[in-house]
TORSE-786227 format. One record per residue (C-alpha): residue number from 1; residue in three letters; y, x, z. Coordinates in steps of 0.1 Angstrom, whole numbers, plus 2048, in hexadecimal, padded with zeros to 3 digits. Layout:
<pts>
- resi,resn,north,east,up
- NUM,ALA,Y,X,Z
...
</pts>
This chain:
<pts>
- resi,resn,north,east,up
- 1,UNK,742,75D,831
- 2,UNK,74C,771,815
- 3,UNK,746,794,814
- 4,UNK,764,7AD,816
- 5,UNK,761,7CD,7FC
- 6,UNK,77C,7D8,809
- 7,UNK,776,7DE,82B
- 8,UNK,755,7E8,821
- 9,UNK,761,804,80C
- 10,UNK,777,814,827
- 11,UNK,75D,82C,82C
- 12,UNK,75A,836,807
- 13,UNK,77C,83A,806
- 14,UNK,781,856,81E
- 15,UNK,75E,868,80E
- 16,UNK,773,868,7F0
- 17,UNK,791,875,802
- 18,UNK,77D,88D,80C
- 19,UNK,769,898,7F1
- 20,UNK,790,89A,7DE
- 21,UNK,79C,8AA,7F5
- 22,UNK,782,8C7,7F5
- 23,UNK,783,8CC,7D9
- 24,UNK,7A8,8CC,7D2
- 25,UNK,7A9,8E9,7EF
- 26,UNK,78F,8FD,7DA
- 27,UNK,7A2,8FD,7BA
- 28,UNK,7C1,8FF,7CE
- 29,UNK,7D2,8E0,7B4
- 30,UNK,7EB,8D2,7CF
- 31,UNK,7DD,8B1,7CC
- 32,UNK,7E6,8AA,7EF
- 33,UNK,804,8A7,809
- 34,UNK,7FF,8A2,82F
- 35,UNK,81C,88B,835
- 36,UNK,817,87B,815
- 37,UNK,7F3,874,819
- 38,UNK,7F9,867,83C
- 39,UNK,812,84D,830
- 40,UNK,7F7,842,817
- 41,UNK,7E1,83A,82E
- 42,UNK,7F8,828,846
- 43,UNK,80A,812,82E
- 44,UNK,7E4,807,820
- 45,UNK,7DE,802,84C
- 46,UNK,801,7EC,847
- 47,UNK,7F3,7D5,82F
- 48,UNK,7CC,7D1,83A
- 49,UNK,7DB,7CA,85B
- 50,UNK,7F4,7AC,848
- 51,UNK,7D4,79E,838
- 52,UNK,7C2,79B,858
- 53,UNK,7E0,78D,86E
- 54,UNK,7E8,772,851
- 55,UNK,7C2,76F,83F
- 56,UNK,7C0,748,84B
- 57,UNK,7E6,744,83C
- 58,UNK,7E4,75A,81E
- 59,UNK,7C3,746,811
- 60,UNK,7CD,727,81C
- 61,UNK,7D8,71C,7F8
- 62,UNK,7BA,728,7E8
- 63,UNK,7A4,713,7FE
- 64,UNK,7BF,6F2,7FD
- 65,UNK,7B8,6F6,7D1
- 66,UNK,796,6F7,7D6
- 67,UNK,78E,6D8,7EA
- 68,UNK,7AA,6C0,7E0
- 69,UNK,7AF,6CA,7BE
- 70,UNK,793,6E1,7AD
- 71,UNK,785,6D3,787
- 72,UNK,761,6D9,78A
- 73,UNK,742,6E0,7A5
- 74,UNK,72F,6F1,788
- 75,UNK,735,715,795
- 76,UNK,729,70D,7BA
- 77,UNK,708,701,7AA
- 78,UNK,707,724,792
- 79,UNK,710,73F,7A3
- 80,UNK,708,75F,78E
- 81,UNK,71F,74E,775
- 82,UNK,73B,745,790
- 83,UNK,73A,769,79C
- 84,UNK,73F,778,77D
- 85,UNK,75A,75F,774
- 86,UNK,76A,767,78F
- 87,UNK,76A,78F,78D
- 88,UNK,779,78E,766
- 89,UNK,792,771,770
- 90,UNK,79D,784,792
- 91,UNK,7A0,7A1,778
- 92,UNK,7B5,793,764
- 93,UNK,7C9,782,77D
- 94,UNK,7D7,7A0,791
- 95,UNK,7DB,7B0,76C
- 96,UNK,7FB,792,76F
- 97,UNK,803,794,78E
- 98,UNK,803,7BF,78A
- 99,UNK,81D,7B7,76E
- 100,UNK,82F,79F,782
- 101,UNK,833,7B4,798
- 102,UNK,844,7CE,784
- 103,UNK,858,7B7,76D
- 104,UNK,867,7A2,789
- 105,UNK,87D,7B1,7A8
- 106,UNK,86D,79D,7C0
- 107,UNK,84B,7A7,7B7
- 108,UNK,85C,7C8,7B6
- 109,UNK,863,7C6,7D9
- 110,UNK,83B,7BB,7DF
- 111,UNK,828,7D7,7CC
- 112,UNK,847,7F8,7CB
- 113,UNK,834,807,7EC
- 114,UNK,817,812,7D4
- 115,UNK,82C,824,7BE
- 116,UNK,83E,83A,7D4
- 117,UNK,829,857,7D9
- 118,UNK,830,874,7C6
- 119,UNK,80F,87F,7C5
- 120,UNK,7EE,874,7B7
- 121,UNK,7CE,871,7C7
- 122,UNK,7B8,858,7D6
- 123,UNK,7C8,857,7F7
- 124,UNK,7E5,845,7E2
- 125,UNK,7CC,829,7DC
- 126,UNK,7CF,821,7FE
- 127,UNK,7F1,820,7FC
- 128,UNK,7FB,7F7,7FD
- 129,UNK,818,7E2,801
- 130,UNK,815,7CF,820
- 131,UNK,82C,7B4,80E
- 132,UNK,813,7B0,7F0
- 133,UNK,7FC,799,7FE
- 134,UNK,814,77B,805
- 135,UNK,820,77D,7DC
- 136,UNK,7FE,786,7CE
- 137,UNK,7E2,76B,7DB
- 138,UNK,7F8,74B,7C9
- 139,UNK,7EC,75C,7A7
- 140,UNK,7C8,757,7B0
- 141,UNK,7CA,72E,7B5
- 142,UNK,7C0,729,793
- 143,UNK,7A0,737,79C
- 144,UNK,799,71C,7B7
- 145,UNK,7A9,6FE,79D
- 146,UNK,78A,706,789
- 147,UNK,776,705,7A4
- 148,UNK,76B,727,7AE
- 149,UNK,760,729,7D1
- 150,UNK,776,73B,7E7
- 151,UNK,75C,757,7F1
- 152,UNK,751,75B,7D0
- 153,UNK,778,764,7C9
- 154,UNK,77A,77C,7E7
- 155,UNK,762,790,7DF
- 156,UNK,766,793,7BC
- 157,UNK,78A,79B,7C1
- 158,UNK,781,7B6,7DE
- 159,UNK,76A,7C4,7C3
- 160,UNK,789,7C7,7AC
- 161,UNK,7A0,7D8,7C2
- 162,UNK,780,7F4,7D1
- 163,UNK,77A,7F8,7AF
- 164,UNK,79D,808,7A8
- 165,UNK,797,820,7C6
- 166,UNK,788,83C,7A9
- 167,UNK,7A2,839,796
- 168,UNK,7C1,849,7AA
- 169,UNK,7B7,86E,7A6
- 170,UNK,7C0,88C,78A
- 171,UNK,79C,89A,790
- 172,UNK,78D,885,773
- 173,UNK,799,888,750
- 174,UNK,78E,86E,733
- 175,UNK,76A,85D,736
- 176,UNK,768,858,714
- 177,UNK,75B,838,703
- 178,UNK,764,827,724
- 179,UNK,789,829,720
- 180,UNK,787,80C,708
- 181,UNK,77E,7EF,721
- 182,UNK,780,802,742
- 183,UNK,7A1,80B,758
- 184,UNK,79D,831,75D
- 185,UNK,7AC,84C,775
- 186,UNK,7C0,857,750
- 187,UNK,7CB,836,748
- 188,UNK,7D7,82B,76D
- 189,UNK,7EB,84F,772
- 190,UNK,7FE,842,752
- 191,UNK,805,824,768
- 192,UNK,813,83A,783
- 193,UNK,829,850,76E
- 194,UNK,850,84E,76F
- 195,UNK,853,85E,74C
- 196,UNK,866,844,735
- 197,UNK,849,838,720
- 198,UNK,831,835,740
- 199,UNK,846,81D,750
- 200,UNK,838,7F8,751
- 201,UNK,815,803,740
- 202,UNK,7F0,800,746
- 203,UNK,7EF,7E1,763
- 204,UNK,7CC,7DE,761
- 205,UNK,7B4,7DC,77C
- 206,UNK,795,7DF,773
- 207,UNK,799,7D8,74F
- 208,UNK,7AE,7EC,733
- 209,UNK,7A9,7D3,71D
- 210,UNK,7C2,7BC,728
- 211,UNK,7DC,7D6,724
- 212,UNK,7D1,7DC,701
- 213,UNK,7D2,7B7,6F8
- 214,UNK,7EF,7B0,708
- 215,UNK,805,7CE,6FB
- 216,UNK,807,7E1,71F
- 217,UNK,7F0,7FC,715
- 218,UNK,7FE,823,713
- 219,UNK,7E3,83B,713
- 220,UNK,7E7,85E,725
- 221,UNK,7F7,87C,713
- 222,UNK,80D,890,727
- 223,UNK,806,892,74C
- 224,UNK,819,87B,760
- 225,UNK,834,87E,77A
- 226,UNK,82F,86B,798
- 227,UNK,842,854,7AE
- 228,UNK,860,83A,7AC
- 229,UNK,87E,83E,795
- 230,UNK,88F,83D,7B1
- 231,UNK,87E,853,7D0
- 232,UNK,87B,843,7F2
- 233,UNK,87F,868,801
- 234,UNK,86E,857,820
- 235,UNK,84A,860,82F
- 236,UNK,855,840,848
- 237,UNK,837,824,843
- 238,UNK,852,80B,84F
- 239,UNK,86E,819,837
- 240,UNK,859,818,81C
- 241,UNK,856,7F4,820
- 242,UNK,879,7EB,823
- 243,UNK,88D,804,80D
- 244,UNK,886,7EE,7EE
- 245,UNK,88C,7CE,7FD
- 246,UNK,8AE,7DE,80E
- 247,UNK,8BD,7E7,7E9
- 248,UNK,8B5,7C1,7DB
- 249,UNK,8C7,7B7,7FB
- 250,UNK,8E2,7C9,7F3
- 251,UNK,8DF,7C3,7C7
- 252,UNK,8DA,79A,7D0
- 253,UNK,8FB,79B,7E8
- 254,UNK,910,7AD,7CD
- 255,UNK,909,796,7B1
- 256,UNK,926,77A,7AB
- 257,UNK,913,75B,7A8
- 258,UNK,8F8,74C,7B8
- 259,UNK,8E7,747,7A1
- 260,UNK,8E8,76D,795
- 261,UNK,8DC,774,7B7
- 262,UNK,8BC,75E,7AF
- 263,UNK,8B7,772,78F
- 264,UNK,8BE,792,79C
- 265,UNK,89C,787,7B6
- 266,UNK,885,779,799
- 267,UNK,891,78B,77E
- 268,UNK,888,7B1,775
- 269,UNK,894,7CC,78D
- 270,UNK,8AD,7DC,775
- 271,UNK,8BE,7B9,76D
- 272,UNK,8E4,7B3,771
- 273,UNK,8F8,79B,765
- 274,UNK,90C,797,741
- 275,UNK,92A,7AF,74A
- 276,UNK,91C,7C5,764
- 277,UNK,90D,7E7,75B
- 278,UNK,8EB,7ED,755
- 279,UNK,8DA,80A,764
- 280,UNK,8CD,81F,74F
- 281,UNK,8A4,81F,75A
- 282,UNK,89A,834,745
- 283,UNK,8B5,84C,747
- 284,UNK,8A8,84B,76D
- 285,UNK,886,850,763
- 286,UNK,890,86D,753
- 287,UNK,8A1,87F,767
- 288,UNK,883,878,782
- 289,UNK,86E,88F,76D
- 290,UNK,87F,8B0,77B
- 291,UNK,887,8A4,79E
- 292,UNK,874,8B9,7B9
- 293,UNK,864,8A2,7CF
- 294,UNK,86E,896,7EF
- 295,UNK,85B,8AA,80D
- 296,UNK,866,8B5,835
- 297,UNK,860,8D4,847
- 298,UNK,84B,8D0,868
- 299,UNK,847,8E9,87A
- 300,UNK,81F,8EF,88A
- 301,UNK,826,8DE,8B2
- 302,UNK,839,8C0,89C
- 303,UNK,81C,8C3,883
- 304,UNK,800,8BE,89D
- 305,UNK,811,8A5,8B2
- 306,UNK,818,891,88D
- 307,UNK,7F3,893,88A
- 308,UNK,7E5,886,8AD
- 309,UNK,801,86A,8AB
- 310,UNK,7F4,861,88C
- 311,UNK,7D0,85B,898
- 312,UNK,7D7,84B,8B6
- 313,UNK,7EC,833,8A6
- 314,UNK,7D5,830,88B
- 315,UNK,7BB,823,8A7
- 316,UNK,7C9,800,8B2
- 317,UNK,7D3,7F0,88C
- 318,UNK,7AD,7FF,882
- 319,UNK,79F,7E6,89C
- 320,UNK,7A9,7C4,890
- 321,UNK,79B,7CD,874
- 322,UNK,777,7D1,87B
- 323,UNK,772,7BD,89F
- 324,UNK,775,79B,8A9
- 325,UNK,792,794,8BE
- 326,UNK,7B0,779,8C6
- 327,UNK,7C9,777,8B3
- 328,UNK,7E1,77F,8C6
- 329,UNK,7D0,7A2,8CF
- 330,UNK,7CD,7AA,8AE
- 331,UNK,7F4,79E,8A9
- 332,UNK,7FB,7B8,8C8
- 333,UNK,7E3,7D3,8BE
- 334,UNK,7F4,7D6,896
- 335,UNK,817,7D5,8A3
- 336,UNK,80E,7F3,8BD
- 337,UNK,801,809,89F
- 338,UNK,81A,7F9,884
- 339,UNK,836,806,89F
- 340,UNK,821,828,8A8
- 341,UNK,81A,82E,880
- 342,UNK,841,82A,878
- 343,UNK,84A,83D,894
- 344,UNK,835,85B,885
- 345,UNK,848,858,865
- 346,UNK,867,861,87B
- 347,UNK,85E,87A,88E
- 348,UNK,853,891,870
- 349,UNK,876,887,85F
- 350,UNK,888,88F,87E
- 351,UNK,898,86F,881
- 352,UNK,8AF,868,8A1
- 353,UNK,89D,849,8A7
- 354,UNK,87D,853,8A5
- 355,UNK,878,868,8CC
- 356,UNK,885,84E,8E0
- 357,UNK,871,831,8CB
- 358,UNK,851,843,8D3
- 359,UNK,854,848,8F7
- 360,UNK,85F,826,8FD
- 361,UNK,83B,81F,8E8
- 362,UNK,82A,836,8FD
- 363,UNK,837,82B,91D
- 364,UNK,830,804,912
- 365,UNK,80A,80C,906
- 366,UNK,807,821,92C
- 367,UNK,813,807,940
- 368,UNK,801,7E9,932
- 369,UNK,7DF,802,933
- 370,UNK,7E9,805,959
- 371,UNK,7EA,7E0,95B
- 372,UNK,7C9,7DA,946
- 373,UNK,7B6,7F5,95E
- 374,UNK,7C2,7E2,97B
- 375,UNK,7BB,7C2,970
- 376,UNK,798,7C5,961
- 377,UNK,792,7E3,975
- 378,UNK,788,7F8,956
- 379,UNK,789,81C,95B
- 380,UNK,78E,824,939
- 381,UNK,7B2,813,938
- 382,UNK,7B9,82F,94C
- 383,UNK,7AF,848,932
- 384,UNK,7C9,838,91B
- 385,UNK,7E3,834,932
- 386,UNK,7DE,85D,935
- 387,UNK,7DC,861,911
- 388,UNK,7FC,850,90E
- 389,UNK,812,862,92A
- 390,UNK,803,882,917
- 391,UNK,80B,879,8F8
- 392,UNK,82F,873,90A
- 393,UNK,82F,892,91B
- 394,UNK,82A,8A7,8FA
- 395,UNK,841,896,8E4
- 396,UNK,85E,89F,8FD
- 397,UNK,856,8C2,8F5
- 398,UNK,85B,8C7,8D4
- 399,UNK,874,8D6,8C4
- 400,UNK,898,8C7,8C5
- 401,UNK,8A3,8B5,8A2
- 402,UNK,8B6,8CB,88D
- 403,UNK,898,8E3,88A
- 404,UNK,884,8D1,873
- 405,UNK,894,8BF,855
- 406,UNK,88D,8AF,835
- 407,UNK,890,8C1,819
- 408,UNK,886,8BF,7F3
- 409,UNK,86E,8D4,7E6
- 410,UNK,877,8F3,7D5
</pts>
């Protein structure tokens, strides 16, 4: 079984959170946003929670490749060689599917949730598109053709992706001599900027040097602006995920032929056809670079309620994740929190929706924790089935809508 860096760097991760985010209170450098930083972290949830419910599905072509159709046994018999082969090849690999991903619409729609933070810090590393998964592993076959074994891939690649954990923060300037070969937290901010000659620069993983070879390379001067050219105004996990794929709905259904609407999918996300304007991206881009960004006002009972929804709802997708269980609980367990962590995203925007959506959530999670207690005669299924009429209780309390809205910052 191969090892997963990944999961095994989830506690690193929120050290470094931590350790940012002291010291970004000390010198007061607004590093941080509440509602932002809590949409980070439950769109990475999101995706983890994909990769776990489809792992079998999603590796399933890598392992076909590499018993039908792989070239050579020599790496099985050397495996210091096969690992390293695989960590520069796996490297290299999501350098192409990272610039796929920008340079087609589709991929677009795969990889956009990453980008739509405003701010910069490492909790943004943990912000994923759930969608990315399903587009990303078919880049990797060639890696079992030549015959790498498939947990030799999986860890090199989870070393590839912890590895650009560091990298997502304005707290480290240039390293120096290291800037040549290494992707750095100065040459990955380039790679979230929205400035003009940002966009579509500096894909690199782990390695710069691909973008330097391949002409992809911008190197830091002013600092960037962060985000999307165009905002997603949404702290919504599940809106996140859908505003993007929403507008090509709408961009594919406008276009006159068919087989427009293919290239308007596989083709890059500002294509149009001969005859139809062309927006002006970096016009966009430009005008992005004096936008305030989007934020809400909550007041402090919506704030703390926000926050203990979060948590709890946090609590069920965080179990598949590290416990052996069947599928189908893990299947119920990451649509209870995929529902709860959306349903946070509306109640600090105020959405209409979002009150009723949560108590009929609420009441769901209490009554099946009434039926568990009674049928396995479990005491502590009663605890949950209090938590939840609690939970219940207090959201009805809060402060009608209208007092709370979204607002951009001044």
């Amino acid at each position: 079984m191969a090892l997963n860096p990944i999961v095994l760097a989830v506690p690193f991760y929120f050290v470094g959170m931590g350790v940012e985010a002291a010291i970004n209170r000390k010198l007061r450098a607004g590093l941080y946003s509440v509602d932002d930083s809590l949409n980070n972290l439950a769109t990475g949830l999101f995706q983890q929670l994909l990769t776990v419910l489809a792992a079998a599905a999603l590796m399933a072509p890598y392992y076909w490749v590499y018993e039908h159709a792989r070239v050579t046994d020599w790496f099985g018999a050397h495996p210091v060689i096969a690992w390293v082969t695989a960590f520069v090849l796996s490297d290299f690999l999501y350098y192409l599917f990272h610039r796929w991903s920008h340079e087609s619409a589709i991929g677009w729609f795969s990889h956009v949730v990453h980008h739509q933070s405003e701010e910069y810090n490492l909790s943004v590393a943990l912000r994923q598109d759930a969608w990315q998964p399903l587009f990303s592993t078919w880049f990797y076959v060639p890696l079992a053709l030549l015959g790498l074994p498939p947990a030799t891939f999986a860890t090199a690649y989870g070393l590839v992706i912890v590895y650009q954990f560091w990298i997502h923060t304005r707290l480290i300037g240039r390293v120096g001599p290291l800037e040549w070969i290494f992707n750095t937290p100065s040459h990955h901010r380039v790679h979230h900027g929205v400035d003009p000659k940002y966009l579509d620069k500096n894909y690199a993983g782990v390695f710069i040097l691909w973008d330097r070879l391949l002409g992809t390379f911008e190197p830091e001067a002013e600092a960037p602006t962060y985000g999307t050219i165009e905002p997603v105004e949404s702290f919504n996990p599940g809106w996140v995920h859908l505003a993007y794929g929403a507008k090509l709905a709408r961009k594919v259904a406008a276009m006159p032929t068919l087989w427009d609407r293919v290239q308007a999918v596989v083709r890059s996300p500002g294509w149009v056809p001969q005859g139809v304007p062309v927006e002006d991206l970096n016009a966009l881009a430009a005008e992005r670079l004096h936008a305030p960004k989007y934020t809400v006002t909550v007041s402090p009972p919506r704030r703390r309620f926000v926050l203990a929804s979060f948590v709890l709802a946090m609590i069920p997708g965080a179990l598949p994740l590290g416990l052996p269980m069947p599928y189908w609980t893990k299947l119920a367990l990451s649509a209870l929190s995929v529902w709860g962590l959306t349903n946070v995203g509306g109640v600090t925007e105020q959405r209409p929706w979002a009150v009723p959506s949560e108590q009929a959530r609420l009441a769901l999670l209490g009554v099946a924790a009434l039926a568990l207690a009674a049928w396995t005669r479990q005491s502590w299924w009663l605890a949950a089935a209090a938590v939840a009429w609690a939970m219940s209780t207090w959201l009805s309390q809060l402060s009608p809508r209208g007092s709370d809205t979204p607002h951009p910052a001044p």
